[in-house]
C-alpha positions as CSV (number, residue, x, y, z in Angstrom):
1,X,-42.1,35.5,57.7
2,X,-42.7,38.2,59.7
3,X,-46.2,40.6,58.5
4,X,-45.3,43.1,56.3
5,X,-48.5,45.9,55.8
6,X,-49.3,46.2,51.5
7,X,-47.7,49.7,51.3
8,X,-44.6,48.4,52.6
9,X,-44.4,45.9,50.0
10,X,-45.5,48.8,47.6
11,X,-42.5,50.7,48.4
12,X,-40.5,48.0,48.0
13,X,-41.5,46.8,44.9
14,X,-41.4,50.6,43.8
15,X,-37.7,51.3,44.6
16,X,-36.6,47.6,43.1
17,X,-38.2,48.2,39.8
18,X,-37.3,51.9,39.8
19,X,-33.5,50.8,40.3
20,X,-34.0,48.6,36.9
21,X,-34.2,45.0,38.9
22,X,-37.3,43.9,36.7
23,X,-39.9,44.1,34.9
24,X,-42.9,45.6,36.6
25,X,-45.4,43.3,36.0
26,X,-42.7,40.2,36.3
27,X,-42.0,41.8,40.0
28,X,-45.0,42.2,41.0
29,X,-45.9,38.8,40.1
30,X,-43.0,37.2,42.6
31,X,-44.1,39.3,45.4
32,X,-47.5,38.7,45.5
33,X,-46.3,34.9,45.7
34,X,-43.8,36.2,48.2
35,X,-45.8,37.9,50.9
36,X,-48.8,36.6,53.0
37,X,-51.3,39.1,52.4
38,X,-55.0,38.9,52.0
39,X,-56.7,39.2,48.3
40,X,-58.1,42.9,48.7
41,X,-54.7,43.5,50.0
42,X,-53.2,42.4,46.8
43,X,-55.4,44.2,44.7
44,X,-54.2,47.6,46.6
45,X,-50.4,47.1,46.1
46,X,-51.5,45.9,42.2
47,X,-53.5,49.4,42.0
48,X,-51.0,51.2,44.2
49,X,-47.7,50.2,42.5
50,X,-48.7,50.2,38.7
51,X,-50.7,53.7,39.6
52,X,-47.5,55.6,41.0
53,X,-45.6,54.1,37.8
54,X,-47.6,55.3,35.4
55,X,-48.3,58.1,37.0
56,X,-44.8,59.0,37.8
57,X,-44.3,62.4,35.9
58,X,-47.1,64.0,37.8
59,X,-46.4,63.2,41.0
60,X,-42.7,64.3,40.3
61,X,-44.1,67.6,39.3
62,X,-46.5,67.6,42.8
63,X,-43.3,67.1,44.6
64,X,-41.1,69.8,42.9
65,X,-43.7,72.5,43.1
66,X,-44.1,71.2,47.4
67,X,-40.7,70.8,47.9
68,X,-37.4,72.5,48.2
69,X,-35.6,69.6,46.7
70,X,-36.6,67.5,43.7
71,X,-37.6,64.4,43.2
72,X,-34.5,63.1,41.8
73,X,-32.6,64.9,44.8
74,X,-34.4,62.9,47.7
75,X,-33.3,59.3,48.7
76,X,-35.0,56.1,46.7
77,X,-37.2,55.4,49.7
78,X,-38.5,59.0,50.0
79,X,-39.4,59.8,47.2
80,X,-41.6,56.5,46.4
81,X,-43.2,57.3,49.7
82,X,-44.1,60.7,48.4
83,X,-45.2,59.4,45.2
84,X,-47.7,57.0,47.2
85,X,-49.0,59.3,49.0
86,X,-50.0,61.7,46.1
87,X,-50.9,59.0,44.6
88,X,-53.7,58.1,47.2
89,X,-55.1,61.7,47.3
90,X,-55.2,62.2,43.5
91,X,-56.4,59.0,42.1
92,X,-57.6,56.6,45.0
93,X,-60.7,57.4,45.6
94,X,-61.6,54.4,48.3
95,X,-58.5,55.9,50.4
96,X,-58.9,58.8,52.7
97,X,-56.7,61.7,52.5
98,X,-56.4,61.4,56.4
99,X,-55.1,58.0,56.2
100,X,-52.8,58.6,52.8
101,X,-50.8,61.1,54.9
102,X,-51.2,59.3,57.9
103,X,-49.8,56.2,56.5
104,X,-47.3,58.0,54.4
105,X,-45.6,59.2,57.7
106,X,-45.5,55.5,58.9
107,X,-43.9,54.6,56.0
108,X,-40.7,57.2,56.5
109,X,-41.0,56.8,60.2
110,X,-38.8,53.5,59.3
111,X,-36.4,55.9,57.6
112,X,-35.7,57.6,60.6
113,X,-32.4,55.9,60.9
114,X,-31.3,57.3,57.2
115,X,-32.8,61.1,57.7
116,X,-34.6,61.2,61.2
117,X,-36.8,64.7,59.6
118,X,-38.2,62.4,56.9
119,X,-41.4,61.5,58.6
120,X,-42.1,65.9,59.2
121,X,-41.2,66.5,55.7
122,X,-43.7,63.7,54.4
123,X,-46.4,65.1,56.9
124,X,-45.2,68.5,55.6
125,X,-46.0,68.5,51.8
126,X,-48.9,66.1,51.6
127,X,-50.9,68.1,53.5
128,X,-50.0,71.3,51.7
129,X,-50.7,69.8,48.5
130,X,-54.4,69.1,50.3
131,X,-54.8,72.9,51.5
132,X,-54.5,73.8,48.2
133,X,-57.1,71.4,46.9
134,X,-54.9,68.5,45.3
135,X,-54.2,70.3,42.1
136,X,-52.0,69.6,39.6
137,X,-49.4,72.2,38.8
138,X,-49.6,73.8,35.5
139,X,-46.9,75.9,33.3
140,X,-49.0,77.3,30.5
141,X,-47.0,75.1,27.8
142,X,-49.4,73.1,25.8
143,X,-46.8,69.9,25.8
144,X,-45.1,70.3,29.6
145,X,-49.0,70.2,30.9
146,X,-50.1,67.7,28.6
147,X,-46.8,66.2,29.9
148,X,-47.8,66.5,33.8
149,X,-51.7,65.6,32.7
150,X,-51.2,61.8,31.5
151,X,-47.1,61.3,32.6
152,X,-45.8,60.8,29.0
153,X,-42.7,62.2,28.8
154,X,-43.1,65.6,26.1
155,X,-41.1,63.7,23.2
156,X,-43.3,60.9,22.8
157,X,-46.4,63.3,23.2
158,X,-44.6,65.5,20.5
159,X,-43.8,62.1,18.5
160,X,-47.7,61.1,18.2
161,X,-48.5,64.7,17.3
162,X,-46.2,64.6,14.1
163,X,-47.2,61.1,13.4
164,X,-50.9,60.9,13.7
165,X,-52.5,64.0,14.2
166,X,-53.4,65.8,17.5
167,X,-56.6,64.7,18.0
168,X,-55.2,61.1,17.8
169,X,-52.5,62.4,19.8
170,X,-54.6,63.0,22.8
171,X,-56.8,60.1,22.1
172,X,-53.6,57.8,22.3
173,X,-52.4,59.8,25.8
174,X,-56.3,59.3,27.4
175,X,-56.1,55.6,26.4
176,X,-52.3,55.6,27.9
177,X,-53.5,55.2,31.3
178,X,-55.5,52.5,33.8
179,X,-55.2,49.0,33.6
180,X,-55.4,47.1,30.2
181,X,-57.7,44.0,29.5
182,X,-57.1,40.9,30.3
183,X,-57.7,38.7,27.1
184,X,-57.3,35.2,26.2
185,X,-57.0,33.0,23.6
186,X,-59.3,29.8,24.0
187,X,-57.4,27.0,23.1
188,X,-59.8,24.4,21.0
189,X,-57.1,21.6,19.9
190,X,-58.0,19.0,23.0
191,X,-61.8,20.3,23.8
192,X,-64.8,22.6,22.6
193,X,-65.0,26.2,23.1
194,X,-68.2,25.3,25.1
195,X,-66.3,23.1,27.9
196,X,-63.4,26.1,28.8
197,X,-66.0,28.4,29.3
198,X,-67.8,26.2,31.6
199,X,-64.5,25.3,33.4
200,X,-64.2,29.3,33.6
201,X,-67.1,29.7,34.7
202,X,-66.9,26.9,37.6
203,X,-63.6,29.1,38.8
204,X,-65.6,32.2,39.2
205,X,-64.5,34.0,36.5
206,X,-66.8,36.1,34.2
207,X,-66.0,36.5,30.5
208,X,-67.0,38.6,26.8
209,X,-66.4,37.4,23.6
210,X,-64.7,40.4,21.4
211,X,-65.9,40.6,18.1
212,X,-62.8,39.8,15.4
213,X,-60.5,36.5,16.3
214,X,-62.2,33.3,17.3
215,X,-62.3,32.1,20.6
216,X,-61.0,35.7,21.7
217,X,-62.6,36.5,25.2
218,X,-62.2,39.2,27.8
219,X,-61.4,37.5,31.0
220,X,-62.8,39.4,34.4
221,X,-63.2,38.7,38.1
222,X,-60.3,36.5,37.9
223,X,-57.0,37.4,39.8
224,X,-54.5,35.9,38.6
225,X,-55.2,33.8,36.0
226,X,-51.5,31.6,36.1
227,X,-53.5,30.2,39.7
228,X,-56.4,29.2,37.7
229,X,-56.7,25.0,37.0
230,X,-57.7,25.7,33.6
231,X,-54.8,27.8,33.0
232,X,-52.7,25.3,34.1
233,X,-54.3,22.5,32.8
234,X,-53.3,24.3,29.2
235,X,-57.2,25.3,28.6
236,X,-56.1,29.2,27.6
237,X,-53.2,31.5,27.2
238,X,-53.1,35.1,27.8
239,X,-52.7,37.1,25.0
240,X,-53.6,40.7,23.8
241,X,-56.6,41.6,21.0
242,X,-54.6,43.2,18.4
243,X,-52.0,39.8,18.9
244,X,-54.8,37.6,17.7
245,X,-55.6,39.9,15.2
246,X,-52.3,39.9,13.5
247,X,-52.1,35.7,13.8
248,X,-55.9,35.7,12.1
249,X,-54.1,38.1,9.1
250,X,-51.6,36.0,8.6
251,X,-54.0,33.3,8.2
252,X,-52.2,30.1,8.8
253,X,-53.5,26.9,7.2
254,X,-53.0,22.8,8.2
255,X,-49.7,21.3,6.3
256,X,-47.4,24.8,5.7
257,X,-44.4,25.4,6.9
258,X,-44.3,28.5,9.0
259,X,-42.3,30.8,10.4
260,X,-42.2,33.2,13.8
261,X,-38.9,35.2,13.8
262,X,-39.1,36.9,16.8
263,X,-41.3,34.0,19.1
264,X,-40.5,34.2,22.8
265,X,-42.4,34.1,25.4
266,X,-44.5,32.5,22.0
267,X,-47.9,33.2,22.4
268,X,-48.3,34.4,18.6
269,X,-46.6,30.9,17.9
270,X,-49.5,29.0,20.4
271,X,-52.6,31.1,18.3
272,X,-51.1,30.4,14.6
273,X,-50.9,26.6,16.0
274,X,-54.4,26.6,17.0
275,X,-55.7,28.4,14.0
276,X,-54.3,25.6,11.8
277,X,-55.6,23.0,13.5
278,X,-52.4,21.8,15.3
279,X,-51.5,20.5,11.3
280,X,-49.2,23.2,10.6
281,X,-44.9,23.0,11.2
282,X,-44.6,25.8,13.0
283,X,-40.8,27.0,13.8
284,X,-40.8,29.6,16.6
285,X,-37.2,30.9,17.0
286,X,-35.6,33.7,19.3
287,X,-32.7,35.0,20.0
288,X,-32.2,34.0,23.7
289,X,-31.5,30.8,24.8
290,X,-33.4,31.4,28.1
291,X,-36.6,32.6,26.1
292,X,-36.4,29.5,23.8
293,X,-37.7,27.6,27.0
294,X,-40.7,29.7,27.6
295,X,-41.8,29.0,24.4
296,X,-41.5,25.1,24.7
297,X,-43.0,25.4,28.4
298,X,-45.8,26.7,26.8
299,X,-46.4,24.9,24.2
300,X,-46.1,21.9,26.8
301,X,-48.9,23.6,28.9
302,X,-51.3,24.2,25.7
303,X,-50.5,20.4,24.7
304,X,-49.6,22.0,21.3
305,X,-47.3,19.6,19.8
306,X,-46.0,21.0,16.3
307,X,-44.2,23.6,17.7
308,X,-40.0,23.7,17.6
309,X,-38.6,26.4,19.4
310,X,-34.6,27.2,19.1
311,X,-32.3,30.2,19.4
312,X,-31.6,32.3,16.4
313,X,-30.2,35.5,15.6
314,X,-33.2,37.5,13.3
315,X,-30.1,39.7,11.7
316,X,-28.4,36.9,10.0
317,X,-29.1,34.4,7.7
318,X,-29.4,30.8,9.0
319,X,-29.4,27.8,6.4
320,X,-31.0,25.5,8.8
321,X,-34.3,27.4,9.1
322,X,-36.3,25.9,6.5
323,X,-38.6,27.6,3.1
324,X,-41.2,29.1,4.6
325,X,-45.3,29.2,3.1
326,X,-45.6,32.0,5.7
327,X,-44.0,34.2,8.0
328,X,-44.7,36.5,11.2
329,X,-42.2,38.9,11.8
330,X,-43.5,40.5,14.9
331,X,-39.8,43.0,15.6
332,X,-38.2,44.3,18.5
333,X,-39.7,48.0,18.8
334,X,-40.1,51.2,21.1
335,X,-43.2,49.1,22.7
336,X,-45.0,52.8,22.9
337,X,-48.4,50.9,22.4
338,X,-48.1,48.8,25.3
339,X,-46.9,51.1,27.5
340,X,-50.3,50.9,30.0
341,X,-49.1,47.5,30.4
342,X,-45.5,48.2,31.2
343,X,-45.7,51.9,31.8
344,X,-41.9,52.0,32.5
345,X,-41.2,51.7,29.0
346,X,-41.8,55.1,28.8
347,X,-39.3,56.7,30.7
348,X,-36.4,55.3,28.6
349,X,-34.8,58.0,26.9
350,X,-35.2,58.9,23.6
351,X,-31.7,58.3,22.5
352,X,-32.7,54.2,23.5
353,X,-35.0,53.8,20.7
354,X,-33.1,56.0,18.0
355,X,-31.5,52.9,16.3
356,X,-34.5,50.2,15.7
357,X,-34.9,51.2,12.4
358,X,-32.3,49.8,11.1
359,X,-32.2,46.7,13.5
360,X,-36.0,46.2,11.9
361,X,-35.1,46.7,8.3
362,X,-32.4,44.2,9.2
363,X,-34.7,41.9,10.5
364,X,-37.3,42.3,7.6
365,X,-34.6,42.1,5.1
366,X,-33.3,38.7,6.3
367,X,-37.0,37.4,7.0
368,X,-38.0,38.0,3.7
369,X,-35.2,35.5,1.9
370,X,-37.0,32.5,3.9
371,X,-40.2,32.7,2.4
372,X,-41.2,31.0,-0.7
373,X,-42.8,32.3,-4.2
374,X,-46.0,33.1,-3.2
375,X,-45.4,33.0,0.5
376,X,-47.2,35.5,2.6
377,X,-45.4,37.6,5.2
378,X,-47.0,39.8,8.0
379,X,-44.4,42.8,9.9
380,X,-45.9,43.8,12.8
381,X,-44.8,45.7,16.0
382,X,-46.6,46.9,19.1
383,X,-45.2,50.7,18.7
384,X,-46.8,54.1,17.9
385,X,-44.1,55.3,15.5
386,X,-44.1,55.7,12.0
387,X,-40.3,55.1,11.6
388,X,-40.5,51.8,13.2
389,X,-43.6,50.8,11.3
390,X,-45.3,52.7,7.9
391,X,-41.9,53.9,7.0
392,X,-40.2,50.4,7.5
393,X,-43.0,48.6,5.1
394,X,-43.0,51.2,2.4
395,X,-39.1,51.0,2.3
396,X,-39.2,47.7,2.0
397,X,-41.3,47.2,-0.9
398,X,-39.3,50.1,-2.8
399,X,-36.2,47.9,-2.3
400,X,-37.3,44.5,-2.8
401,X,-39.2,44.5,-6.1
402,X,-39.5,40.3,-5.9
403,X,-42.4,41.7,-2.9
404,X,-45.8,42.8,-3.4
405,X,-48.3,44.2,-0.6
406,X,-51.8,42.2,-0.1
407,X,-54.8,43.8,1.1
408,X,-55.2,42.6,5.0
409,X,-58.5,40.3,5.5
410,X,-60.3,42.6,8.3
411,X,-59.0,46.1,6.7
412,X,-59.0,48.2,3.4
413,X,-55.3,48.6,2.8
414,X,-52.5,46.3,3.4
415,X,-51.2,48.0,6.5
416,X,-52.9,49.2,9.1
417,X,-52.2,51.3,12.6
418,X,-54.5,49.6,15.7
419,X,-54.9,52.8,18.2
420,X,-55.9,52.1,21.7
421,X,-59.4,53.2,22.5
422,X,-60.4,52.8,18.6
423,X,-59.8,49.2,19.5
424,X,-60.3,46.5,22.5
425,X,-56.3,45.9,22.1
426,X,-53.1,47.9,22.2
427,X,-51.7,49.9,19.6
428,X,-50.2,48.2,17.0
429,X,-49.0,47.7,13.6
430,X,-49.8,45.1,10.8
431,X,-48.1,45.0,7.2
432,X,-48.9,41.8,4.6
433,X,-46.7,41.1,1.5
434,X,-46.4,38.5,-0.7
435,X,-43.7,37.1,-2.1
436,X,-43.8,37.5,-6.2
437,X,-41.1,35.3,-7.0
């Protein structure tokens, strides 16, 4: 394989995952597999590519204000080249501005075949946006700079503003931005909490225990962690804070019969496992075939053995799924929690995320009739949106009267909002009920 410098795979993982190929992380992933480059070289295009996504609405508006044509007016390859560049001078601060032009015009020098002025008009508008001090353009409208500020499109900023406030509002869009935490979920079925740590620590990596779940650690210094032998030899999987604190609520115990809905790629199903002791019967359903596997690969990795995994449709009712003591019901959603982990989420347009509601109540509504008499049942999401989450819970206990709610273990009412920044995790939701008859 011929060498390839780590911009160039930037841009090419940039105009892949812009053209809706993948996933951003699940792209990134096969290409730093895919090309031979050195470890601080794959930390750059890691930095590099999820910075220009995220970051994507302000260096659109760098562009516009630089350029006679818009963003969405120059070719695929251009435009991520420009986007890297501003990129570089704005946010990287180990990267000289000399050599974030400079390397900017290498990268459209190999366009010269497509638009031989590409390489000037590069050259051009970086270093003008440098002359006049790498500032960000402003309009004088509260939302269209907030907008340009932290690269949330102005609906979803106007969204968390009617939702939760706008102090929380900002709080959410400061806490939108830079990479997430990497946490893990020890797994203590086959050994002690004492020998994975000393197996991370033999692999380099450095760790913190966060206060809440058990065996919930922050995982540092570690690269990726699917190379790691203790990750492959089943001693971990990756899964976020507020995820293992919506398993802990639900509060799984040895001998029930439970439930996860909405499973794949099953990591909620792998924590309830380990909470009970590996003693619980734990169905893990979703509705792609494809998905089923991950869940059953994982569960093969964790040696967790009272898992079964299968396909199911959430929306209709399924006789073969069995009374349930207790069910996690963690919904399709909006994902506007998570998006600093898959910052692409936000640029869907609105009109994409108009119908969950109903899909959810669905959901909920057909959940619910598996659980036994005195069953417990948690809804959850990772969104930032009352109509997918406060709204959906409150409905549901107006309409089904056989439902009470419970008062959640860690919190003071039985539903609760988990806002980035006030917590180590993403945003989240968290609703308990009970089942009264």
């Amino acid at each position: 394989m011929s060498e390839i410098s780590p911009r160039a795979v930037c841009l090419k993982l940039l105009v892949g995952t812009e053209r809706g190929q993948e996933y951003s992380n699940i792209a990134l992933d096969a290409a730093l597999k895919k090309y031979p480059l050195r470890p601080i070289d794959k930390r750059f295009v890691s930095a590099l590519y999820y910075g220009v996504t995220e970051r994507r609405i302000t260096l659109d508006a760098v562009i516009k204000k630089y350029s006679s044509r818009p963003s969405d007016r120059l070719g695929d390859e251009l435009r991520q080249i420009l986007r890297m560049g501003i990129y570089q001078i704005l946010y990287m601060d180990s990267v000289p501005e000399s050599a974030a032009v400079n390397e900017s015009v290498k990268l459209a020098v190999g366009l010269k075949n497509k638009n031989p002025f590409s390489a000037g008009f590069v050259n051009a508008l970086l270093r003008s946006f440098i002359r006049d001090g790498s500032r960000l353009p402003e309009c004088g409208n509260k939302y269209k700079d907030l907008e340009i500020k932290y690269s949330v499109p102005e609906w979803i900023i106007r969204l968390w503003e009617k939702d939760y406030g706008e102090n929380r509002a900002l709080s959410i869009l400061k806490n939108s931005l830079g990479p997430a935490p990497n946490v893990a979920r020890l797994n203590t079925l086959h050994r002690s909490e004492e020998e994975i740590l000393s197996e991370l620590s033999s692999e380099g990596v450095t760790y913190e225990k966060l206060s809440g779940p058990d065996c919930c650690y922050e995982l540092k210094g570690c690269g990726s962690v699917e190379e790691l032998k203790s990750y492959k030899d089943g001693f971990f999987h990756i899964q976020d804070y507020s995820c293992q604190i919506c398993c802990r609520e639900l509060d799984p115990r040895p001998g029930e019969v439970i439930l996860d809905l909405c499973s794949a790629p099953g990591g909620k199903a792998f924590t309830l496992a380990e909470i009970a002791g590996g003693s619980a019967e734990i169905y893990a359903y979703d509705l792609h075939k494809n998905r089923v596997k991950l869940i059953e690969s994982g569960a093969e990795r964790l040696g967790i053995d009272c898992i079964t995994a299968s396909a199911n449709d959430a929306k209709r009712h399924n006789g073969s799924i069995p009374k349930a003591d207790r069910i996690l019901l963690d919904v399709p959603c909006s994902g506007l929690g998570v998006i600093r982990r898959k910052p692409e989420i936000k640029y869907r347009p609105e009109e994409e995320i108009k119908g969950l509601p109903e899909v959810q109540k669905e959901i909920l509504d057909t959940s619910a009739d598996y659980l036994k008499p005195g069953g417990i049942l948690i809804y959850s999401t990772c969104t930032l949106r009352k109509a997918e989450n406060d709204i959906i819970a409150e409905d549901f206990l107006r309409r089904r009267q056989d439902f009470e709610p419970v008062k959640l273990d860690s919190f003071t009412d039985w539903k609760v909002t988990l806002f980035p920044g006030e917590a180590p995790g993403d945003g989240f939701f968290i609703a308990k009920f009970r089942r009264k008859r």
